[in-house]
N, CA, C and O atoms as a CHARMM CRD file, in Angstrom:
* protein
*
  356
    1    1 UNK  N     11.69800  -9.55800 -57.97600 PROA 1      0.00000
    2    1 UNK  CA    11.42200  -8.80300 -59.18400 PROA 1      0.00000
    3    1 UNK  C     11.43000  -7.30700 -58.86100 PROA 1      0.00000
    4    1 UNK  O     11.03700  -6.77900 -57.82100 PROA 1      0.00000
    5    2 UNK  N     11.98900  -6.68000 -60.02600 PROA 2      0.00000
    6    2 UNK  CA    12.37000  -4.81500 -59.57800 PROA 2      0.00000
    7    2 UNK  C     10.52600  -4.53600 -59.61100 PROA 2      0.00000
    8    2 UNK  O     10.08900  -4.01600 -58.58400 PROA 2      0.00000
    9    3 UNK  N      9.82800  -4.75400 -60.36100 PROA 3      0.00000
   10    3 UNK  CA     8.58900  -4.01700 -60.22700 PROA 3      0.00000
   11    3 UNK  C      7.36900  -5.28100 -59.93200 PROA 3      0.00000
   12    3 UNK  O      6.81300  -6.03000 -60.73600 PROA 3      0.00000
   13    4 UNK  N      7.21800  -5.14700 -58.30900 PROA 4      0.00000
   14    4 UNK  CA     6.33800  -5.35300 -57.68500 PROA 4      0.00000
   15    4 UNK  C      4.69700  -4.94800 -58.05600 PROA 4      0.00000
   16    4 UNK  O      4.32200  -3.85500 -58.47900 PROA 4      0.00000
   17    5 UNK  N      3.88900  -6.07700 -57.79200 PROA 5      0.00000
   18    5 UNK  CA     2.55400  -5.59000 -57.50700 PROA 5      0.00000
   19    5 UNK  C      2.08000  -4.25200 -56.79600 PROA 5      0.00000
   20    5 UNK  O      1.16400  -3.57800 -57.26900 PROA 5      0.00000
   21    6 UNK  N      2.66500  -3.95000 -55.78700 PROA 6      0.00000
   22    6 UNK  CA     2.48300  -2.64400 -54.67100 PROA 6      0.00000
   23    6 UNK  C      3.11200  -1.59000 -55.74500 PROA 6      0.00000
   24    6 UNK  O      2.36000  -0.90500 -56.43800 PROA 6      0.00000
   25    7 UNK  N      4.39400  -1.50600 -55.83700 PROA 7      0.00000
   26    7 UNK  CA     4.81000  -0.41600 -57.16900 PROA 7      0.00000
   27    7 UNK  C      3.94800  -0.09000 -57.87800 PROA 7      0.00000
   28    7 UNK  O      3.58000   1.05200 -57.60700 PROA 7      0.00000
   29    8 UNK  N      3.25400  -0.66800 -58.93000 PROA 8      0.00000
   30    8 UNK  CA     2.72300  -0.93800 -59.93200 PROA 8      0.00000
   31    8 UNK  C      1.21300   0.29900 -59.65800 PROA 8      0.00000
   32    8 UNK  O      0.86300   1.27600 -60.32000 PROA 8      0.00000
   33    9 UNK  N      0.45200  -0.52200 -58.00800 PROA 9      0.00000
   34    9 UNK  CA    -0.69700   0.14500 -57.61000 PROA 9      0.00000
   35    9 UNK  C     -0.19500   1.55500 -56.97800 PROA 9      0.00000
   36    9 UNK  O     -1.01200   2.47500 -56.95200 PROA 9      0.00000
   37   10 UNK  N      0.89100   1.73000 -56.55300 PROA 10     0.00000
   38   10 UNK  CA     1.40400   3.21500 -56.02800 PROA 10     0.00000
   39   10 UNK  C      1.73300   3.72800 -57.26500 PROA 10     0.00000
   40   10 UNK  O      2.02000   4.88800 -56.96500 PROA 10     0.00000
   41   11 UNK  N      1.87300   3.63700 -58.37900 PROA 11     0.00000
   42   11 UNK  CA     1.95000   4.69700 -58.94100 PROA 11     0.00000
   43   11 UNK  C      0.94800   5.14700 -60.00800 PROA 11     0.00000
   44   11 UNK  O      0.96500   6.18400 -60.67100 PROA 11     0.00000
   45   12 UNK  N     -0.25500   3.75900 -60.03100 PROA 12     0.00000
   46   12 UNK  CA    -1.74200   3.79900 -60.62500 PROA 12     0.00000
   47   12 UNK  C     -2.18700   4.70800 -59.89500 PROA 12     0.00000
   48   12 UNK  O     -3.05500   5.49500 -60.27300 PROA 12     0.00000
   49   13 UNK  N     -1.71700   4.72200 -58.89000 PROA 13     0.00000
   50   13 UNK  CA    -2.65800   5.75500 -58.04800 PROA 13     0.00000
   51   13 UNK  C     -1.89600   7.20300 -57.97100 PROA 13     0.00000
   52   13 UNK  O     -2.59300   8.19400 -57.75300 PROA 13     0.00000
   53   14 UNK  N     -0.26800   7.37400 -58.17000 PROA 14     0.00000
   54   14 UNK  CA    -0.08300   8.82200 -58.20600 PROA 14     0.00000
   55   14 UNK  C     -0.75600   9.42400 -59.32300 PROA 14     0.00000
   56   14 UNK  O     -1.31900  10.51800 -59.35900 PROA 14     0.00000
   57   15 UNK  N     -0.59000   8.35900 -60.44700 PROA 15     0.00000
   58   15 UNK  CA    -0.68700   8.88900 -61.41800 PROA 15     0.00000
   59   15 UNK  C     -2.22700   9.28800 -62.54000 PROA 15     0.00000
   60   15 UNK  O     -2.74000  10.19600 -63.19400 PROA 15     0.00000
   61   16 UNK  N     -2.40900   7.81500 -62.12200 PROA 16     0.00000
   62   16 UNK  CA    -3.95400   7.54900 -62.78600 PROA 16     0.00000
   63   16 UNK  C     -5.08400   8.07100 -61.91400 PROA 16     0.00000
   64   16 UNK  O     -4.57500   8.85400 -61.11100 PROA 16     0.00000
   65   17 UNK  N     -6.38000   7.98100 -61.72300 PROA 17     0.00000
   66   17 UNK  CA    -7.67000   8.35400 -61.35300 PROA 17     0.00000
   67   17 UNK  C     -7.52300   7.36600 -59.88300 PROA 17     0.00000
   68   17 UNK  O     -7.20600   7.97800 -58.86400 PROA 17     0.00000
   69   18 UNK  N     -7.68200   6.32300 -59.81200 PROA 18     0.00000
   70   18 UNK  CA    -7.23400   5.62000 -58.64100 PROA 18     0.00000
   71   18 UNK  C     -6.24500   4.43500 -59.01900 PROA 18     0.00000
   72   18 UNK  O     -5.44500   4.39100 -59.95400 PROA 18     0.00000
   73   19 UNK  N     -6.44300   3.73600 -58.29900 PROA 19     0.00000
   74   19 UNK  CA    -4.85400   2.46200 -58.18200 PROA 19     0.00000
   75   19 UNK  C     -5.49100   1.04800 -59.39000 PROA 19     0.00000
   76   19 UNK  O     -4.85400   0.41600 -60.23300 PROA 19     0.00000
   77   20 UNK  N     -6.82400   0.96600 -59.03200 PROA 20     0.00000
   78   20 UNK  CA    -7.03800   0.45500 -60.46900 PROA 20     0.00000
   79   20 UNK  C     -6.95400   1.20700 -62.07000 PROA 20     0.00000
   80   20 UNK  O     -7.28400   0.82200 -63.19200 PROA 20     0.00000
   81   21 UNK  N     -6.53900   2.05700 -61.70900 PROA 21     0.00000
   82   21 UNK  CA    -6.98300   3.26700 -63.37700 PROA 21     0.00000
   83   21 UNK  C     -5.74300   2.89600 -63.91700 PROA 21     0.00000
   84   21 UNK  O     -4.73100   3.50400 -63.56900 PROA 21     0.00000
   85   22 UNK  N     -5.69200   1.86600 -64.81700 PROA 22     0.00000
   86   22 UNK  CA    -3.98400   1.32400 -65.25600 PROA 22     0.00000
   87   22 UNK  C     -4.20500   1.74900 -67.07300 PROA 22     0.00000
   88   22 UNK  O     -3.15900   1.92000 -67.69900 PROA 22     0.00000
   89   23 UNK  N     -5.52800   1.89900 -67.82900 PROA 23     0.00000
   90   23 UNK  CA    -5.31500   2.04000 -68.91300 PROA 23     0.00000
   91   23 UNK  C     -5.17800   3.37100 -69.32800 PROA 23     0.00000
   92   23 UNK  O     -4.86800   3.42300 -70.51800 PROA 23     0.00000
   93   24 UNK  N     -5.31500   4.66700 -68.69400 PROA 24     0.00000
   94   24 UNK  CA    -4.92500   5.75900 -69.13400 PROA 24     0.00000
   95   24 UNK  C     -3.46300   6.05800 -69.13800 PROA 24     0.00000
   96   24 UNK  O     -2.62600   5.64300 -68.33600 PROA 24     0.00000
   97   25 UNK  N     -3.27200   6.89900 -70.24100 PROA 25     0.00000
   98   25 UNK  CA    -2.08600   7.50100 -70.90700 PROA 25     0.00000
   99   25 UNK  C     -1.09500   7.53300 -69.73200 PROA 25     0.00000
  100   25 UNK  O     -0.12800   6.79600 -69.53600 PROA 25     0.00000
  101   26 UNK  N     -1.63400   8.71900 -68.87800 PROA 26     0.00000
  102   26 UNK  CA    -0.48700   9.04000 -68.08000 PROA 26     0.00000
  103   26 UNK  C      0.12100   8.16700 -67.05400 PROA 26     0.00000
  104   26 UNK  O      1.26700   8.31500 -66.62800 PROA 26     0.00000
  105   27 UNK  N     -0.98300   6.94200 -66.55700 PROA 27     0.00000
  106   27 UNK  CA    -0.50300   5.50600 -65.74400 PROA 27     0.00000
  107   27 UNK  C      0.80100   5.04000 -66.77200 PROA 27     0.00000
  108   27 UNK  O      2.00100   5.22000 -66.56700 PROA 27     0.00000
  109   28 UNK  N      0.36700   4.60800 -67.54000 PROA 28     0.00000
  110   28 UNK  CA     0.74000   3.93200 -68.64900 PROA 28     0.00000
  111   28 UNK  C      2.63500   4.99100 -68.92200 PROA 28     0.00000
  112   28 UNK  O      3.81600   4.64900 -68.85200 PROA 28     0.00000
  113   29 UNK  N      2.28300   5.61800 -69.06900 PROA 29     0.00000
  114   29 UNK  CA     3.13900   6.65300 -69.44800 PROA 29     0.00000
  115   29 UNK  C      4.74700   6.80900 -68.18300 PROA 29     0.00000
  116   29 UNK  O      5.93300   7.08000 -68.36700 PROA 29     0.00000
  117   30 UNK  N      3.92800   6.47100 -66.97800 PROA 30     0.00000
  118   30 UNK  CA     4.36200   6.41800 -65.44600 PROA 30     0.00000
  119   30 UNK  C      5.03800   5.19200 -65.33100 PROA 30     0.00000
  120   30 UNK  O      6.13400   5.01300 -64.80000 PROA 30     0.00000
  121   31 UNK  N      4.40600   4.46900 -65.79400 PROA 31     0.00000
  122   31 UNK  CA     4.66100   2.94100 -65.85900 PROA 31     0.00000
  123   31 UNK  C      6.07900   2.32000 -66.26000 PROA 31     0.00000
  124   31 UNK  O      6.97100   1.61300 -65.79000 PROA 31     0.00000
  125   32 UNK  N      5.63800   3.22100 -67.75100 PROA 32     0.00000
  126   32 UNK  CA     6.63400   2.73100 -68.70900 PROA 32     0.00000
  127   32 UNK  C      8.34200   3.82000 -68.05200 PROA 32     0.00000
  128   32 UNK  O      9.54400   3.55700 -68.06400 PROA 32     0.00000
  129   33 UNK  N      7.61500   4.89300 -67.62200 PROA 33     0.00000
  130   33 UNK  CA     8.81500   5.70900 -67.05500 PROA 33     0.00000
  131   33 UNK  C      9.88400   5.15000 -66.24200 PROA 33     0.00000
  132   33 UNK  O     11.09300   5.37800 -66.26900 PROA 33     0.00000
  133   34 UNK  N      8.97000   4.11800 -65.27700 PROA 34     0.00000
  134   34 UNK  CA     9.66600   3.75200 -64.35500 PROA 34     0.00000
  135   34 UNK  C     10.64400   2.69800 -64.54300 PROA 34     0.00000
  136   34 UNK  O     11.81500   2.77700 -64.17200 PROA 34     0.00000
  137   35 UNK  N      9.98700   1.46200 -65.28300 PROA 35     0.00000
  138   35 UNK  CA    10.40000   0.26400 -66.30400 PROA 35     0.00000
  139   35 UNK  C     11.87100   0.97400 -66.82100 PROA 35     0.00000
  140   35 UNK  O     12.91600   0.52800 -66.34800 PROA 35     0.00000
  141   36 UNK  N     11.91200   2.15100 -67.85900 PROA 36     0.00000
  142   36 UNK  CA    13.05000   2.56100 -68.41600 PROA 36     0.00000
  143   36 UNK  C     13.92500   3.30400 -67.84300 PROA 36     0.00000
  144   36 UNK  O     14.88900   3.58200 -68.55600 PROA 36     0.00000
  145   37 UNK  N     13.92600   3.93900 -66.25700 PROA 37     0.00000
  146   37 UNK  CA    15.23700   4.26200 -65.51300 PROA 37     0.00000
  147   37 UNK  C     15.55000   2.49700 -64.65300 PROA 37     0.00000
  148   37 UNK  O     16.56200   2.25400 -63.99500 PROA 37     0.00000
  149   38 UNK  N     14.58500   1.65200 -64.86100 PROA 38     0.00000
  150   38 UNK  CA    15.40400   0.56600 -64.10200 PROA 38     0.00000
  151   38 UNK  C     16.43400   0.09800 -65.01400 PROA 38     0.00000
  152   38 UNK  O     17.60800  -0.04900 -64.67300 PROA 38     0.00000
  153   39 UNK  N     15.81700  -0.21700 -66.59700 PROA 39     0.00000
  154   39 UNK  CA    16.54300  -0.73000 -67.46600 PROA 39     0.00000
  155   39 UNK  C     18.02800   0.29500 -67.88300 PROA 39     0.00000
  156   39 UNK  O     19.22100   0.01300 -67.76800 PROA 39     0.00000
  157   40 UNK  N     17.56600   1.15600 -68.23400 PROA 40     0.00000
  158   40 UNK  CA    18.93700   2.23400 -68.23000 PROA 40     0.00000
  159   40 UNK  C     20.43000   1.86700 -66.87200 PROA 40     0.00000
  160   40 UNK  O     21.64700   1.68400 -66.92100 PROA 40     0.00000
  161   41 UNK  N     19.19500   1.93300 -65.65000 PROA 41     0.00000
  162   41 UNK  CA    20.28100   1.51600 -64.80700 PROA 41     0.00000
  163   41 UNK  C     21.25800   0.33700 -65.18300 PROA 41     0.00000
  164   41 UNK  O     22.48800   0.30500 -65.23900 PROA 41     0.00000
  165   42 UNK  N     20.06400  -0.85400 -65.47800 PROA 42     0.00000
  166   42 UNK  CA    21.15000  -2.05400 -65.83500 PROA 42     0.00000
  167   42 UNK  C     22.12700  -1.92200 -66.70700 PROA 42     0.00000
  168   42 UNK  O     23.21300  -2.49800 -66.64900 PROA 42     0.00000
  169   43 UNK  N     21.70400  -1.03000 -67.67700 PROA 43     0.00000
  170   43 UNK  CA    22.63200  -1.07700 -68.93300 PROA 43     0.00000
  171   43 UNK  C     23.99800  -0.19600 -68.31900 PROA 43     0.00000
  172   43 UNK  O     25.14700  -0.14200 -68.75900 PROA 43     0.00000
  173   44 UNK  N     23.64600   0.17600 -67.64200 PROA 44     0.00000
  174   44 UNK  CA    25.16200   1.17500 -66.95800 PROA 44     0.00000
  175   44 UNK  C     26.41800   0.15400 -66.54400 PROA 44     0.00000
  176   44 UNK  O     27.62000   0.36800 -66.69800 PROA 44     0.00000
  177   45 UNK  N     25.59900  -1.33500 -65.81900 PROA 45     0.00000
  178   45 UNK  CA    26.32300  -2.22700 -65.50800 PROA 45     0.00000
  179   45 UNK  C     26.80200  -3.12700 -66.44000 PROA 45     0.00000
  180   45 UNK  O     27.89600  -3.66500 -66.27500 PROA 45     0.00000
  181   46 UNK  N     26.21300  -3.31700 -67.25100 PROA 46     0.00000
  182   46 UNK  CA    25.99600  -4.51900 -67.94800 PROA 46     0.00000
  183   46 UNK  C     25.79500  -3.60900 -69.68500 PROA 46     0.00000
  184   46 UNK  O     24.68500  -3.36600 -70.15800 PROA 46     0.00000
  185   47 UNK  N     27.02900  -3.26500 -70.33000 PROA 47     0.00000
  186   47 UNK  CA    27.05300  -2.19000 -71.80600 PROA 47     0.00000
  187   47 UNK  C     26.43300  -3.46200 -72.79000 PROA 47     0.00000
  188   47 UNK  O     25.67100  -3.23200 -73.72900 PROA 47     0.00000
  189   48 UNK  N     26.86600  -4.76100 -72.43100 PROA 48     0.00000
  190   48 UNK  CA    26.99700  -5.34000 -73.58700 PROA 48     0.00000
  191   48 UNK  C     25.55000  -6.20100 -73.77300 PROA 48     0.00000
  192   48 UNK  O     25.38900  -7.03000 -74.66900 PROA 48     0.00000
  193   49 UNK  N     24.54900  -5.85900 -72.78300 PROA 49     0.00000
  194   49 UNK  CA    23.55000  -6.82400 -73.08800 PROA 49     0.00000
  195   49 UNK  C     22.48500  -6.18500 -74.00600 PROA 49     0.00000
  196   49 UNK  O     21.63200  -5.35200 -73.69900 PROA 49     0.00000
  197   50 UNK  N     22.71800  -6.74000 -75.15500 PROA 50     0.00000
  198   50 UNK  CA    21.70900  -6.06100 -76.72800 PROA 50     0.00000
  199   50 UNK  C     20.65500  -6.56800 -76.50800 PROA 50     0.00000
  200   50 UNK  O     19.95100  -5.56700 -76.64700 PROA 50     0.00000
  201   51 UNK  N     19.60200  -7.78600 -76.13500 PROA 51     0.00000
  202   51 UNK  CA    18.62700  -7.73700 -76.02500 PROA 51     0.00000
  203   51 UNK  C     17.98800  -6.53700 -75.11300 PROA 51     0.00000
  204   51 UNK  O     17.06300  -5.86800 -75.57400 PROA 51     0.00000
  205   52 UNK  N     18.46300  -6.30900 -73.92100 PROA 52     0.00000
  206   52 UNK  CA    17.89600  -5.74800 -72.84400 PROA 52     0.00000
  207   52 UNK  C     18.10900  -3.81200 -73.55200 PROA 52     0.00000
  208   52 UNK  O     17.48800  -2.86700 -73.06700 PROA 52     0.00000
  209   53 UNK  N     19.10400  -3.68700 -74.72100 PROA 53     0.00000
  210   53 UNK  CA    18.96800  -2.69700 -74.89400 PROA 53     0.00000
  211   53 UNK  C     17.81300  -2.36600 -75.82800 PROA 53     0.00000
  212   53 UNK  O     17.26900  -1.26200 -75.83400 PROA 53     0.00000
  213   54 UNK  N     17.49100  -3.31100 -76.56500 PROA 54     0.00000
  214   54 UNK  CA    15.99600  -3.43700 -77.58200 PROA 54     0.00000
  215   54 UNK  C     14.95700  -3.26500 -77.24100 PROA 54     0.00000
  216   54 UNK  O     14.04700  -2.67000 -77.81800 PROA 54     0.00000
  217   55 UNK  N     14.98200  -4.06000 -75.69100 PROA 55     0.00000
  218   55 UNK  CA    13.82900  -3.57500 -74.99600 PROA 55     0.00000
  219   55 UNK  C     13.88800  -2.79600 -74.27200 PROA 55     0.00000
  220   55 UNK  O     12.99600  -2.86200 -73.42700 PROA 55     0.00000
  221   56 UNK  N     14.90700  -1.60200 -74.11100 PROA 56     0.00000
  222   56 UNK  CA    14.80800  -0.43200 -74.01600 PROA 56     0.00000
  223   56 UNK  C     13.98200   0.84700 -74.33500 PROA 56     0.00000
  224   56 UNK  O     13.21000   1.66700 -73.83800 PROA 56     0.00000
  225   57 UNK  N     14.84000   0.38600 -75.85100 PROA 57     0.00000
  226   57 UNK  CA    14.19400   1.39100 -77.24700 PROA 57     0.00000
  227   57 UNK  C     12.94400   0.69000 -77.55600 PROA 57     0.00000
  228   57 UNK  O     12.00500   1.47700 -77.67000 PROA 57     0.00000
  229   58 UNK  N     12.70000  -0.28400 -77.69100 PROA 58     0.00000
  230   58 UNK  CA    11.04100  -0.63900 -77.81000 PROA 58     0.00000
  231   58 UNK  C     10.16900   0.54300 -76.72000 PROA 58     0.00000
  232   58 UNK  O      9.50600   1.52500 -77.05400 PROA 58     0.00000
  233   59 UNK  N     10.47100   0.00500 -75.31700 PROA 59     0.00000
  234   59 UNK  CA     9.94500   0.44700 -74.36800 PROA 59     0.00000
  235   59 UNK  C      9.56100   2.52900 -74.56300 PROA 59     0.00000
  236   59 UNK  O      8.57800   3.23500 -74.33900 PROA 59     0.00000
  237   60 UNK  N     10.97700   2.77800 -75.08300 PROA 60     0.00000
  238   60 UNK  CA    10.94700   4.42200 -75.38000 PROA 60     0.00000
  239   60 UNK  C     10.05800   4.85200 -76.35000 PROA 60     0.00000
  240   60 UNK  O      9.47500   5.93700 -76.37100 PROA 60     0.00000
  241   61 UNK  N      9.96100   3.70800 -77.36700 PROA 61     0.00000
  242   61 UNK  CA     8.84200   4.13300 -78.37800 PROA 61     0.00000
  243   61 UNK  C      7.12700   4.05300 -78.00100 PROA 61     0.00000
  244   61 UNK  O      6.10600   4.72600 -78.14300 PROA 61     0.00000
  245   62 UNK  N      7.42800   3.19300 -77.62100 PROA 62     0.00000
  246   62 UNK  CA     5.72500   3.11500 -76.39500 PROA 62     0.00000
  247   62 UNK  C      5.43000   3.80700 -76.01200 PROA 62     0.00000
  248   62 UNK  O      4.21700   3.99300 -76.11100 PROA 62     0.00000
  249   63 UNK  N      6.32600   4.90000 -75.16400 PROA 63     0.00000
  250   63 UNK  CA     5.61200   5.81000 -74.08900 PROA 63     0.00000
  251   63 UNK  C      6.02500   6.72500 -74.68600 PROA 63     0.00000
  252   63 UNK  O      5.70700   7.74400 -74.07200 PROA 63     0.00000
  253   64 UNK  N      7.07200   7.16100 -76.36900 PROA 64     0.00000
  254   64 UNK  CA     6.60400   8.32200 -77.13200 PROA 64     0.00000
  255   64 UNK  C      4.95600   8.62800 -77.69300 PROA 64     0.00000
  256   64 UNK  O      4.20200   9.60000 -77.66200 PROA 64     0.00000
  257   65 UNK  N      4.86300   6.91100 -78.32200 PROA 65     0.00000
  258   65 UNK  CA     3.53100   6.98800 -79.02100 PROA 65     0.00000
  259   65 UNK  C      2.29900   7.41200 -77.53900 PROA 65     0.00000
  260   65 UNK  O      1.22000   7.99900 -77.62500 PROA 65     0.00000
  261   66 UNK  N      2.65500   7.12100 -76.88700 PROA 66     0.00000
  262   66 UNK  CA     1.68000   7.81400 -75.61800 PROA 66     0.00000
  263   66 UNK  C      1.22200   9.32400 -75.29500 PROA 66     0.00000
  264   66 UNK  O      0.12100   9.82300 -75.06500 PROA 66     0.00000
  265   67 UNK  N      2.62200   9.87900 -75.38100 PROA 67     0.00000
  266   67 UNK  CA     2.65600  11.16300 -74.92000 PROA 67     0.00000
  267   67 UNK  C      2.47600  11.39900 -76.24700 PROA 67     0.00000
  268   67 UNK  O      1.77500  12.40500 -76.14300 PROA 67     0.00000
  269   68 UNK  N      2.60100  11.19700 -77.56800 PROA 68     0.00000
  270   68 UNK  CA     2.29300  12.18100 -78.82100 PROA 68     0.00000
  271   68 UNK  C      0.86500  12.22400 -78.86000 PROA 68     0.00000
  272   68 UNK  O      0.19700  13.17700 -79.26100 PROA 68     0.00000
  273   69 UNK  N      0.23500  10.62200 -78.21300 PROA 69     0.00000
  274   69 UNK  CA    -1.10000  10.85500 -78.25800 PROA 69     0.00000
  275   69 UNK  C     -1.51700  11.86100 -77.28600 PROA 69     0.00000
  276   69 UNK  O     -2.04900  12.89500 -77.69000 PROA 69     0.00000
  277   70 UNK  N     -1.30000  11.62800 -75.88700 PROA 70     0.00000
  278   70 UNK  CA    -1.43900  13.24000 -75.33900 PROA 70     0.00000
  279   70 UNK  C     -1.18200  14.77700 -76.14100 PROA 70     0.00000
  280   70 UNK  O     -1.86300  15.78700 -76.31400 PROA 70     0.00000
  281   71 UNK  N     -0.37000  14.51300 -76.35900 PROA 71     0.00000
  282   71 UNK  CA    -0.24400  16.31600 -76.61900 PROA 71     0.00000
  283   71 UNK  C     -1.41000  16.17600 -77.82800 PROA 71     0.00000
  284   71 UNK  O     -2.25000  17.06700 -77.70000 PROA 71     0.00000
  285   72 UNK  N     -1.64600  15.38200 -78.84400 PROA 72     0.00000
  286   72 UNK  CA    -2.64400  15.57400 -79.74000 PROA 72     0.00000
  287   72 UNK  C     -4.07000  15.65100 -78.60200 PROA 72     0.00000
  288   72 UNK  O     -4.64200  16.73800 -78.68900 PROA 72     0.00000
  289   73 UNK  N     -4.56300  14.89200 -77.80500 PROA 73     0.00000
  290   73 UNK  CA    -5.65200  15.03100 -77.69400 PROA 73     0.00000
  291   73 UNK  C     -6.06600  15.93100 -76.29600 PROA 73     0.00000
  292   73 UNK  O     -7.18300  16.26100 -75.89700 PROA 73     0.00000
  293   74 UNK  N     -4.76000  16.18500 -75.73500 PROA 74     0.00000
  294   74 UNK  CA    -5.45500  17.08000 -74.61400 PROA 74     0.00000
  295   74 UNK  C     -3.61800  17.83000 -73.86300 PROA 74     0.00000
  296   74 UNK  O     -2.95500  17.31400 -72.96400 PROA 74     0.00000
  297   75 UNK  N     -3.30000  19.06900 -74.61800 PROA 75     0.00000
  298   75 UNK  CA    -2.13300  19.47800 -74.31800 PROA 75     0.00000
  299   75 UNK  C     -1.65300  19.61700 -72.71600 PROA 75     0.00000
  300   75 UNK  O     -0.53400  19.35100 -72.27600 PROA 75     0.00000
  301   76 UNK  N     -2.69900  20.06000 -72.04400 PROA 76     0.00000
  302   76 UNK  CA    -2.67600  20.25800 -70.62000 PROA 76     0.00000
  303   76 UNK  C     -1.93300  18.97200 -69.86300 PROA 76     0.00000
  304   76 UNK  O     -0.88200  18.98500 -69.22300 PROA 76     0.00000
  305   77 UNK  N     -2.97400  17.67300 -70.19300 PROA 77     0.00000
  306   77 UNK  CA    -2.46600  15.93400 -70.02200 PROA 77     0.00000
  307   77 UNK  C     -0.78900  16.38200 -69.88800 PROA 77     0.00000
  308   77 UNK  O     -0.03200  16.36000 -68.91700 PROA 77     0.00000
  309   78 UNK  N     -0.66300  16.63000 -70.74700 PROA 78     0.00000
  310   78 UNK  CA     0.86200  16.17800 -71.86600 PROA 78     0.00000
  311   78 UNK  C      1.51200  17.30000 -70.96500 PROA 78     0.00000
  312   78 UNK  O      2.34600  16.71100 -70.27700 PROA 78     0.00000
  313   79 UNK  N      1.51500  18.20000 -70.75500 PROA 79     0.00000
  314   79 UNK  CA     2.46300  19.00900 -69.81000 PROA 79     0.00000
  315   79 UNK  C      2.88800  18.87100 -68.42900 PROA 79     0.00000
  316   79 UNK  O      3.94000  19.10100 -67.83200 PROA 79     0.00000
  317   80 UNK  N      1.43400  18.30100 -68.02000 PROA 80     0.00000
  318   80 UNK  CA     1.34300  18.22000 -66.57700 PROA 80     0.00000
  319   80 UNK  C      2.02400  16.53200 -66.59000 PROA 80     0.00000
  320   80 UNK  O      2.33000  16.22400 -65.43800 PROA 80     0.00000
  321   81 UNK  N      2.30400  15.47400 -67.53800 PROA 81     0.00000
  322   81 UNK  CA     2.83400  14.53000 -67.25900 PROA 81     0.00000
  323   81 UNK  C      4.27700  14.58100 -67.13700 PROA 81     0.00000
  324   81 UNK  O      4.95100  14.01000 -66.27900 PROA 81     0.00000
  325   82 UNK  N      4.75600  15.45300 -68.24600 PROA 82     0.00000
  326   82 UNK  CA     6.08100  15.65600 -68.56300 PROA 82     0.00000
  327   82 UNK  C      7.10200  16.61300 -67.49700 PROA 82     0.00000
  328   82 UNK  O      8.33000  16.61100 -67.40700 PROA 82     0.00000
  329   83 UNK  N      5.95500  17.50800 -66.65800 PROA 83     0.00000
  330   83 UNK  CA     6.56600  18.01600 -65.84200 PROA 83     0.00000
  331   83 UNK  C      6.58100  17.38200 -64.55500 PROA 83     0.00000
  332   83 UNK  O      7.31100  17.90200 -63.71200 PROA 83     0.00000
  333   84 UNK  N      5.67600  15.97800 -64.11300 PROA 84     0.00000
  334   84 UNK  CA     5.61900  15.27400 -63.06200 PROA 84     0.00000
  335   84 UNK  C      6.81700  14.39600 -63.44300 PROA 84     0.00000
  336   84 UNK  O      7.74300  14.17900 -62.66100 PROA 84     0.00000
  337   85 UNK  N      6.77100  14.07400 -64.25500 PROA 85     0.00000
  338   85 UNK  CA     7.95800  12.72600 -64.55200 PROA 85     0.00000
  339   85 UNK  C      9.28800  12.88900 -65.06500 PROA 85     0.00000
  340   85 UNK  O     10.04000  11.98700 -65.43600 PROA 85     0.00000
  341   86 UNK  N      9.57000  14.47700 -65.04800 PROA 86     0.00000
  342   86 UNK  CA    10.65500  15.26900 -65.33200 PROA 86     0.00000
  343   86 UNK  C     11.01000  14.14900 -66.65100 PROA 86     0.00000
  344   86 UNK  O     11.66500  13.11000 -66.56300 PROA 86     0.00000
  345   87 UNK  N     10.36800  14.71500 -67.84100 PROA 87     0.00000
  346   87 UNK  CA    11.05000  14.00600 -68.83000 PROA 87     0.00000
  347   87 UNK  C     11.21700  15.00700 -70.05700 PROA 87     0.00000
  348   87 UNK  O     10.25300  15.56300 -70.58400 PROA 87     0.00000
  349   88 UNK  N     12.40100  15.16100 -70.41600 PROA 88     0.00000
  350   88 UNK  CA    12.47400  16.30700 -70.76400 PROA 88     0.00000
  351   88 UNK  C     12.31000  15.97000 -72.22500 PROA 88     0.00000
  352   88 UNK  O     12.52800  14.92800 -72.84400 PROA 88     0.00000
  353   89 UNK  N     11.68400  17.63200 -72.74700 PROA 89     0.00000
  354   89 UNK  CA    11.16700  17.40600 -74.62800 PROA 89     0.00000
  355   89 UNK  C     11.05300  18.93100 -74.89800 PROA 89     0.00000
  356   89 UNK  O     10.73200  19.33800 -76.01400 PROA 89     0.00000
């Protein structure tokens, strides 16, 4: 499987408070980041698989509604994620 248990806790921990801290924004946010350059990758190989592109765009809307909740509740969050995870907006 592309995303391992160990993945998962290495980047709870770049990202979140420690390696258990999985429900804040920016874990979450990290998470989902990572999930959608694997899937993108596949789709490079593979144009024609429409489920996997749904759960793409599902996936992109998730970690919009994340970061909109950041920038609403704490702008600093929201900058300092977007500039760690080079995601550009």
């Amino acid at each position: 499987m592309y995303l391992s248990a160990e993945k998962k806790q290495e980047l709870f921990k770049e990202y979140g408070k420690s390696n258990k801290d999985t429900g804040t924004a920016e874990s979450q946010v990290a998470l989902f980041s990572y999930r959608i350059s694997h899937l993108t990758e596949h789709l490079k190989k593979n144009r024609k698989d429409y489920s996997t592109q749904r759960a793409l765009q599902l996936l992109v809307g998730k970690r919009r509604n994340f970061l909109d909740y950041l920038k609403a509740k704490d702008i600093e969050r929201y900058r300092a994620i977007i500039k760690a995870l080079n995601i550009r907006k």
